[in-house]
C-alpha positions as CSV (number, residue, x, y, z in Angstrom):
1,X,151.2,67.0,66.1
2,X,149.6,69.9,64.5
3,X,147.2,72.3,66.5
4,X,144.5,74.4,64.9
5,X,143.1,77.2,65.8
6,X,139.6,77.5,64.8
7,X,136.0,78.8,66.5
8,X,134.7,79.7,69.5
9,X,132.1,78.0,72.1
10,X,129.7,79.8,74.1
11,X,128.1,78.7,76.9
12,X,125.1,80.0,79.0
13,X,125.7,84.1,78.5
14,X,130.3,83.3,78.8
15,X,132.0,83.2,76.1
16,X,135.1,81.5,76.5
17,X,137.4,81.1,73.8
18,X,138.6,77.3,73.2
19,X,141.0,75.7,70.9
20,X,140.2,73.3,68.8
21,X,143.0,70.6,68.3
22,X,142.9,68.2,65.3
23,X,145.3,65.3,65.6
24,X,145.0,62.4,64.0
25,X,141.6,63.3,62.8
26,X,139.9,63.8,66.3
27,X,138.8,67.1,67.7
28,X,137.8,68.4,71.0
29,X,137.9,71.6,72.9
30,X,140.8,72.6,75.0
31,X,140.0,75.3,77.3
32,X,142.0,78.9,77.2
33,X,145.1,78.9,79.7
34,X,143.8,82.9,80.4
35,X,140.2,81.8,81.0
36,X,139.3,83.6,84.2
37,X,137.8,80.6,87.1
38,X,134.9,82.6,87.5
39,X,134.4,82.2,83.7
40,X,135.5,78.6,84.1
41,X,132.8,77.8,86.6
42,X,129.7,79.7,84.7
43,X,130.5,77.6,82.0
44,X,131.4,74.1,83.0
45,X,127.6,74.7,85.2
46,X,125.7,75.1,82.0
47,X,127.6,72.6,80.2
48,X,126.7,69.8,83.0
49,X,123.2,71.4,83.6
50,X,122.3,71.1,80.5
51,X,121.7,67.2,80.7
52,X,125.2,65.9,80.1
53,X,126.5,63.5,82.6
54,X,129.5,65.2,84.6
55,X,130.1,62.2,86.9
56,X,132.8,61.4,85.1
57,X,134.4,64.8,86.5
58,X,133.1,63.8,90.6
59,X,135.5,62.2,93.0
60,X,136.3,58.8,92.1
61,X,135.5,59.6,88.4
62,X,137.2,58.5,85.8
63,X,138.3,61.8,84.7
64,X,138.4,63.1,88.2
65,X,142.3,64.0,88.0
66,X,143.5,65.8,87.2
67,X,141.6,67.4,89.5
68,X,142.0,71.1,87.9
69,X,138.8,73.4,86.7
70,X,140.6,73.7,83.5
71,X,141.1,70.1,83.0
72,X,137.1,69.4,84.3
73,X,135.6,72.6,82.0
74,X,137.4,70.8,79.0
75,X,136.1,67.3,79.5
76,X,133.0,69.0,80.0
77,X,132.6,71.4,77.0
78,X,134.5,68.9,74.7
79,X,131.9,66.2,75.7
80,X,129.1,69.7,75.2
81,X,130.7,70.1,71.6
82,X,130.7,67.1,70.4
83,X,126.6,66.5,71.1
C-alpha cells in the first residue's frame, strides 16, 4: 500500500490539513492525527451542514463506530471531497 501526500481541504473558515491516500486507485481524505477537536468539530459541522447526509455518522449508523471525531470528520469530509 502506497500513501500519498497531496493537497489540502478547507472547510467553513478551518483549514485542516488531510491526507490523501491512493490505493488501488481510490482516494479519500484521512484526517490529520494532530488536528486539534475544536478544529475537528468546526469542520465536520460545515461538512454535514452543507447538505450532505451525516446519518450515516448518528447512533445506529452505519459508520457510527468507530465512534471517534476523527473517524466521523473523515467519513464526513471524504464524502465532502468527493462531491
Amino acid at each position: 500500500m502506497k500513501l500519498e501526500n497531496q493537497d489540502t481541504c478547507m472547510f467553513s473558515m478551518v483549514v485542516l490539513v488531510v491526507l490523501y491516500c491512493r490505493i488501488a486507485a481510490a482516494t479519500w481524505c484521512v484526517v490529520r492525527s494532530e488536528a486539534s477537536r475544536e478544529a475537528l468539530q468546526a469542520a465536520l459541522d460545515y461538512a454535514c451542514g452543507t447538505g450532505d447526509d451525516c446519518g450515516s455518522l448518528q447512533l445506529f449508523g452505519l459508520c457510527f463506530l468507530p465512534n471517534t471525531i476523527q473517524a466521523h470528520a473523515s467519513y464526513a469530509f471524504n464524502r465532502y471531497y468527493m462531491r
